[in-house]
N, C-alpha and C positions, 0 to 999 in steps of 0.2 A: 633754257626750257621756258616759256612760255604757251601759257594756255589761256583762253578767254571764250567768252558765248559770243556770239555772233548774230543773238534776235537786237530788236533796238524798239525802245519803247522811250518814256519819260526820262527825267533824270532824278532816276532815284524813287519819286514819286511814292511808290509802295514803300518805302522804309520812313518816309517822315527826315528832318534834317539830317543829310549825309552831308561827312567831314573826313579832310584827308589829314591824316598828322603822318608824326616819325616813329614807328615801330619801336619798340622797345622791347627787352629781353623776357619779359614777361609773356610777352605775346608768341614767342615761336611757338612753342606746343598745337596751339592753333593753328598758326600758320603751314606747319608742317604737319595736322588733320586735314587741312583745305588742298595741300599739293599731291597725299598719300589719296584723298578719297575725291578728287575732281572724274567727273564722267567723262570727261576730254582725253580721259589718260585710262579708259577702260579697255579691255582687248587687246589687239597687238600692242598698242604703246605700253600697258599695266608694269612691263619690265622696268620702264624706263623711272618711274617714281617709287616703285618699291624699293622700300628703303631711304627713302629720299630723306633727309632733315635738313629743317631752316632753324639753325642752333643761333642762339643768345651772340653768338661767338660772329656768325653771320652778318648778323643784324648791327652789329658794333662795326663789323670791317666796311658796309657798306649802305648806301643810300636807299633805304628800306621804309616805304610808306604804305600805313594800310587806309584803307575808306573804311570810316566805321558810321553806324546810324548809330543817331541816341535815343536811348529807347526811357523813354518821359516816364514808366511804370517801374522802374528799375528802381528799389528805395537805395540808396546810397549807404555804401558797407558791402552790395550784395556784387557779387559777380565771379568770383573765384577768382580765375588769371588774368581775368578782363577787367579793364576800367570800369571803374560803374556805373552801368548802364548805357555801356556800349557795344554792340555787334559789330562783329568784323565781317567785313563785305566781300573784300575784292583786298589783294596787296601786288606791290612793284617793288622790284630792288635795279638801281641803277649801281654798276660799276663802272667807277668814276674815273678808274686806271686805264681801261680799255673801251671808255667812254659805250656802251654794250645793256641795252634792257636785258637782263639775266631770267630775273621772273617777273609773270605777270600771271594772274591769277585771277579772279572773280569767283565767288561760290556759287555753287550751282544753282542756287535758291536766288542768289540775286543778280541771273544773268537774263538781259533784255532789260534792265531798268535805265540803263546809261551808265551805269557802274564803271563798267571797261575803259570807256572814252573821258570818263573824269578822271580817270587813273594816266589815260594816255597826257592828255590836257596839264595835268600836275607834272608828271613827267618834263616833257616840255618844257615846262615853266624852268624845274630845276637844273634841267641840263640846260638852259642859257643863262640862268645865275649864276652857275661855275663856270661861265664860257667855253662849253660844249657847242659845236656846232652841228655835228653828224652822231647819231645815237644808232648803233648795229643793232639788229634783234637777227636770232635765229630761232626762225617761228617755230612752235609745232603743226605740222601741216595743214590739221584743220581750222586754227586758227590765219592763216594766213589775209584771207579776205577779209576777216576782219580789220588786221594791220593796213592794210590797202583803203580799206575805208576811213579811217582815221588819218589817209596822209603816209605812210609810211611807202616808199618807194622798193620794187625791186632791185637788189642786185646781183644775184647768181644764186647757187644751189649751194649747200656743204656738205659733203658725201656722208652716207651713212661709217658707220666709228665703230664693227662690233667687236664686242659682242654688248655693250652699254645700249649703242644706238646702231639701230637693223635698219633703217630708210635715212634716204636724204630727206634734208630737210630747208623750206627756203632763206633763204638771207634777205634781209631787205634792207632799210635806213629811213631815220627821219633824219631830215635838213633842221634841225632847231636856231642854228644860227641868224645873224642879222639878212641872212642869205634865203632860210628856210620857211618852209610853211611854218603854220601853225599846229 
């Protein structure tokens, strides 16, 4: 399941330094507010993320990065589940078994900044440091154009699955390898 904006603006620019790290268990609650309430996933899709959680348990099994900004007003000690004085932006989980973009996410507030494509960009990076060569995504439909714009290539459809998932949805691939794009 992947979801992403699709406007394209700066990188980042409106949030001040954005940085990608490695998720932590701390962070799912968040993470799994940004999957349950993305606008991408309003309407007919709403089925498909209700309910959805990105648990501690997740995050441990697999290759799970978010883009946070650091927010320079933040005094240190403050932030509840977050680091201090960091927003979460955007996160990616790679499964590294079935070498597979699983999620991709941006929040809605920080979609058009470049968020998406820095997430793809890190992606990338770390699917050729484990010698990944080919990374599958099965988009959500409206995000497709934007995988396409990023580099990501078509290759078939995957039938809708219900009563979970009621449409097809596209498949695509990045080439990461010594072979692939960027």
């Amino acid at each position: 399941m992947v979801a992403v904006g699709v406007r394209r603006a700066g990188a980042g620019g409106r949030f001040g330094a954005v940085v990608v790290r490695r998720a932590e268990g701390r962070d799912a609650r968040r993470l799994t507010r940004m999957v349950r309430g993305s606008r991408a996933y309003e309407g007919r899709y709403a089925a498909m993320v209700e309910g959805y959680r990105v648990g501690p348990d997740y995050i441990e099994a697999h290759r799970v990065f978010v883009a946070v900004a650091m927010d320079a007003d933040v005094e240190a000690g403050v932030g509840g589940e977050a680091r201090c004085g960091e927003r979460v932006l955007g996160f990616y989980a790679l499964v590294v078994e079935s070498a597979e973009l699983d999620l991709m996410f941006v929040a809605d507030q920080a979609q058009g900044y470049g968020i998406g494509r820095r997430l793809v960009e890190h992606m990338q990076g770390e699917a050729r440091r484990l010698g990944i060569e080919r990374v599958r995504v099965v988009s959500h439909p409206p995000a497709e154009g934007f995988y396409r714009s990023v580099g990501a290539r078509p290759v078939g459809m995957v039938p809708a699955n219900p009563p979970a998932v009621m449409w097809d949805r596209p498949e695509l691939a990045f080439l990461v390898g010594s072979q692939g794009e960027k």
